[in-house]
DOZATOR-516135 format. One line per 8 residues: number of its first residue (from 1); their letters; for each residue x, y, z of N, C-alpha, C, CB. Coordinates in nm, 4 decimals, padded with zeros to 6 digits, m for minus. Glycine has a CB too. Layout:
<recs>
NUM> a> X/Y/Z/X/Y/Z/X/Y/Z/X/Y/Z ~ ...
</recs>
This chain:
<recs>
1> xxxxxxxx> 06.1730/10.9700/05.3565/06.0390/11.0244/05.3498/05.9604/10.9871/05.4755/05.9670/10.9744/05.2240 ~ 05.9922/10.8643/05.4962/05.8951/10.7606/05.6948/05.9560/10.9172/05.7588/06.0268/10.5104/05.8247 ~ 06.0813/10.9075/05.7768/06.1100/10.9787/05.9087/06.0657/11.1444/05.8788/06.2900/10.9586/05.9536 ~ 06.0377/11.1983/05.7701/06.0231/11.3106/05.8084/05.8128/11.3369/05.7920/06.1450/11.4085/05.7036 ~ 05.8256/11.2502/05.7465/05.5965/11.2458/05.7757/05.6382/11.2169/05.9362/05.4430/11.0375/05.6658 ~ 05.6980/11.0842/05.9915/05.6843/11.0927/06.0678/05.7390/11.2280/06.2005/05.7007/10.9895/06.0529 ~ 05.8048/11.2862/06.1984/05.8402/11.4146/06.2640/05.7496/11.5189/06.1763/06.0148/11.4478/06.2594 ~ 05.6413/11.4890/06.1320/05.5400/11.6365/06.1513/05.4425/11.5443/06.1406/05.5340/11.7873/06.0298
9> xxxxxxxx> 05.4394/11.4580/06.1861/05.2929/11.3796/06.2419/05.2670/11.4005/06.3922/05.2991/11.2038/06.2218 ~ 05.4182/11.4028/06.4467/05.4071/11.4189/06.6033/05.3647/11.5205/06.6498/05.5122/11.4089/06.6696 ~ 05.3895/11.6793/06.6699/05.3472/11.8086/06.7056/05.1655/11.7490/06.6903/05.4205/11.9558/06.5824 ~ 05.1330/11.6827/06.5905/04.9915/11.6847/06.5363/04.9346/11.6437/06.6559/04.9535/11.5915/06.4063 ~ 05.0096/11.5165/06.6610/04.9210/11.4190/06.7753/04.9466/11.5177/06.9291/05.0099/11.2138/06.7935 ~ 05.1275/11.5469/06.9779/05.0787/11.6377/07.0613/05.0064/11.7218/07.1207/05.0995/11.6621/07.0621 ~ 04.9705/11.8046/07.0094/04.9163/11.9095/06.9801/04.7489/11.8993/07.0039/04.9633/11.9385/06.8451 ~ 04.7278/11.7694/06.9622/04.5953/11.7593/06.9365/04.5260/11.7055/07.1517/04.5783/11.6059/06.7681
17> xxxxxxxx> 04.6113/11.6206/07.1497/04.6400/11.6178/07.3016/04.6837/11.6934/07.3993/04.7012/11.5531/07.3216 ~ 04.7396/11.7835/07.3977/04.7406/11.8886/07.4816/04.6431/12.0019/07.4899/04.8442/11.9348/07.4642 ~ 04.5513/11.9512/07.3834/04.4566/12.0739/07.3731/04.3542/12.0313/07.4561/04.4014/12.1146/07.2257 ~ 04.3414/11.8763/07.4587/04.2197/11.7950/07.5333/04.2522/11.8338/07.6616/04.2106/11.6227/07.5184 ~ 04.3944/11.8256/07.7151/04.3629/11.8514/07.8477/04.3832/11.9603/07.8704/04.4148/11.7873/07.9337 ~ 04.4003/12.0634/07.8203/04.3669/12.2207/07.8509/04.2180/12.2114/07.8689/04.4102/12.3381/07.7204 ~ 04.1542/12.1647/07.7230/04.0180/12.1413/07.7629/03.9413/12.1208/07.8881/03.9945/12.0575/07.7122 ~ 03.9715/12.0052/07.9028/03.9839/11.9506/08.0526/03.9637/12.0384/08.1731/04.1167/11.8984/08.0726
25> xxxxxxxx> 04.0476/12.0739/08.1834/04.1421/12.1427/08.3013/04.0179/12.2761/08.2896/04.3594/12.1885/08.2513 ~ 04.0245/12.3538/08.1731/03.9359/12.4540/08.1959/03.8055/12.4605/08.1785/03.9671/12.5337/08.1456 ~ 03.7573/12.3749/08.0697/03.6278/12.3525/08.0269/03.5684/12.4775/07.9463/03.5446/12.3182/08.1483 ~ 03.6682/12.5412/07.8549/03.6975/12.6779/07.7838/03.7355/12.6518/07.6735/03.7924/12.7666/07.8378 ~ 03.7160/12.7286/07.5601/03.8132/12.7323/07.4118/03.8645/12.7805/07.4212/03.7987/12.7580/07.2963 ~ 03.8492/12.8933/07.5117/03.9015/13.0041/07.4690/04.0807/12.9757/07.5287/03.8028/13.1451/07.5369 ~ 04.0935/12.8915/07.6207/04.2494/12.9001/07.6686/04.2948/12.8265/07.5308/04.2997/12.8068/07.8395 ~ 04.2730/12.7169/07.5245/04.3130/12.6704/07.3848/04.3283/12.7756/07.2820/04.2139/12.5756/07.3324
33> xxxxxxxx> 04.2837/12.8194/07.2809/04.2279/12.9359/07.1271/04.4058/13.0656/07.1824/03.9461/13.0734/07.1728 ~ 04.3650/13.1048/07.3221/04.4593/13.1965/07.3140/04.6413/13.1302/07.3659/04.3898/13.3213/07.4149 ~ 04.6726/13.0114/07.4260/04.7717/12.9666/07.3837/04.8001/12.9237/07.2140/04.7788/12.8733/07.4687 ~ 04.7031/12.9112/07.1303/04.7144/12.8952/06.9293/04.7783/13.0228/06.9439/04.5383/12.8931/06.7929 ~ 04.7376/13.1511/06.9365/04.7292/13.2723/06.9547/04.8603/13.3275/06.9581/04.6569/13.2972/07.0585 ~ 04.8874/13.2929/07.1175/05.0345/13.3218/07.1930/05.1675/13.2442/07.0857/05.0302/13.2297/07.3829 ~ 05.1649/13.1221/07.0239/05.2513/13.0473/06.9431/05.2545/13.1017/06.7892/05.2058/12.8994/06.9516 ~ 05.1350/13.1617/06.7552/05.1310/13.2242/06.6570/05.1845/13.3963/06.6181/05.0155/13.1982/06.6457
41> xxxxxxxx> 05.1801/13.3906/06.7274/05.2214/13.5250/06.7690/05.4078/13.5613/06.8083/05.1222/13.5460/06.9086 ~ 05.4292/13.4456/06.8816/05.5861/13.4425/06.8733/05.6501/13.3796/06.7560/05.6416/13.3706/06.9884 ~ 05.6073/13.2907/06.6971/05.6630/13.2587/06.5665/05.6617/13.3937/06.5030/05.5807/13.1458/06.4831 ~ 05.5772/13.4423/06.4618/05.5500/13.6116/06.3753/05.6692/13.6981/06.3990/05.4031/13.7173/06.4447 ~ 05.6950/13.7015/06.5106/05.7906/13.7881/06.5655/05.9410/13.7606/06.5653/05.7549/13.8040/06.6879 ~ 05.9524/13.6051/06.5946/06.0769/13.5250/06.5089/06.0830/13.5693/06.3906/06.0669/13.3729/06.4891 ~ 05.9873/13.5539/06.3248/06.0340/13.5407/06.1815/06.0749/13.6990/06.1244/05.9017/13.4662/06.0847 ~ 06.0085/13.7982/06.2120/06.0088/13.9251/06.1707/06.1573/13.9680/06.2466/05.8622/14.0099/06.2160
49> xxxxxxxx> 06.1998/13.9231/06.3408/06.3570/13.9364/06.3764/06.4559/13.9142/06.2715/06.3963/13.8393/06.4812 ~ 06.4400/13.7576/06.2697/06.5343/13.6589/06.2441/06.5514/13.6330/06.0458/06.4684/13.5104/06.3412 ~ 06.4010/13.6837/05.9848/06.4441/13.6850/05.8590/06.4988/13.7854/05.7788/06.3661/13.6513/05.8061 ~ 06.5427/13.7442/05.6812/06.6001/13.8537/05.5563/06.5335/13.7690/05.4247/06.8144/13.8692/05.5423 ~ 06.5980/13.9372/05.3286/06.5513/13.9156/05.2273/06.6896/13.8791/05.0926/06.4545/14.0413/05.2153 ~ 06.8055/13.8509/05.2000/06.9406/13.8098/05.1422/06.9061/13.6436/05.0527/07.0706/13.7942/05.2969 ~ 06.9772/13.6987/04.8956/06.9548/13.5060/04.8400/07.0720/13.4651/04.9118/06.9725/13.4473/04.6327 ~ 07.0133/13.3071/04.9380/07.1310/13.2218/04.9643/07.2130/13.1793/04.8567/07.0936/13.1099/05.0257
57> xx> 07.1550/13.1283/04.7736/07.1980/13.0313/04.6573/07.1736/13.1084/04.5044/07.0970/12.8797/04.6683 ~ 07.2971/13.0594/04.4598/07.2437/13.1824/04.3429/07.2247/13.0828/04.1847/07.4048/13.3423/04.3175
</recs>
């Protein structure tokens, strides 16, 4: 249970830090806002490739 809170605690803290220095760097939301955007947007499209509606397990 440690190791997997801990592996989705990390992206958090990344996440939360890479936004500061986008911040930073631009002094904008909006880059922040449209790299969320851009990640949200390729996940969507993964998932709209890559899923089915096949059961695995029966």
């Amino acid at each position: 249970m440690g190791i997997t809170n801990t592996a989705g605690t990390i992206p958090g803290i990344i996440g939360v830090y890479v936004s500061g220095l986008t911040l930073q760097a631009t002094g904008s939301w909006a880059r922040v806002f449209q790299v969320t955007a851009g990640v949200t947007f390729f996940g969507r499209v993964f998932f709209l490739i890559f899923a089915s509606g096949r059961r695995i397990f029966d």
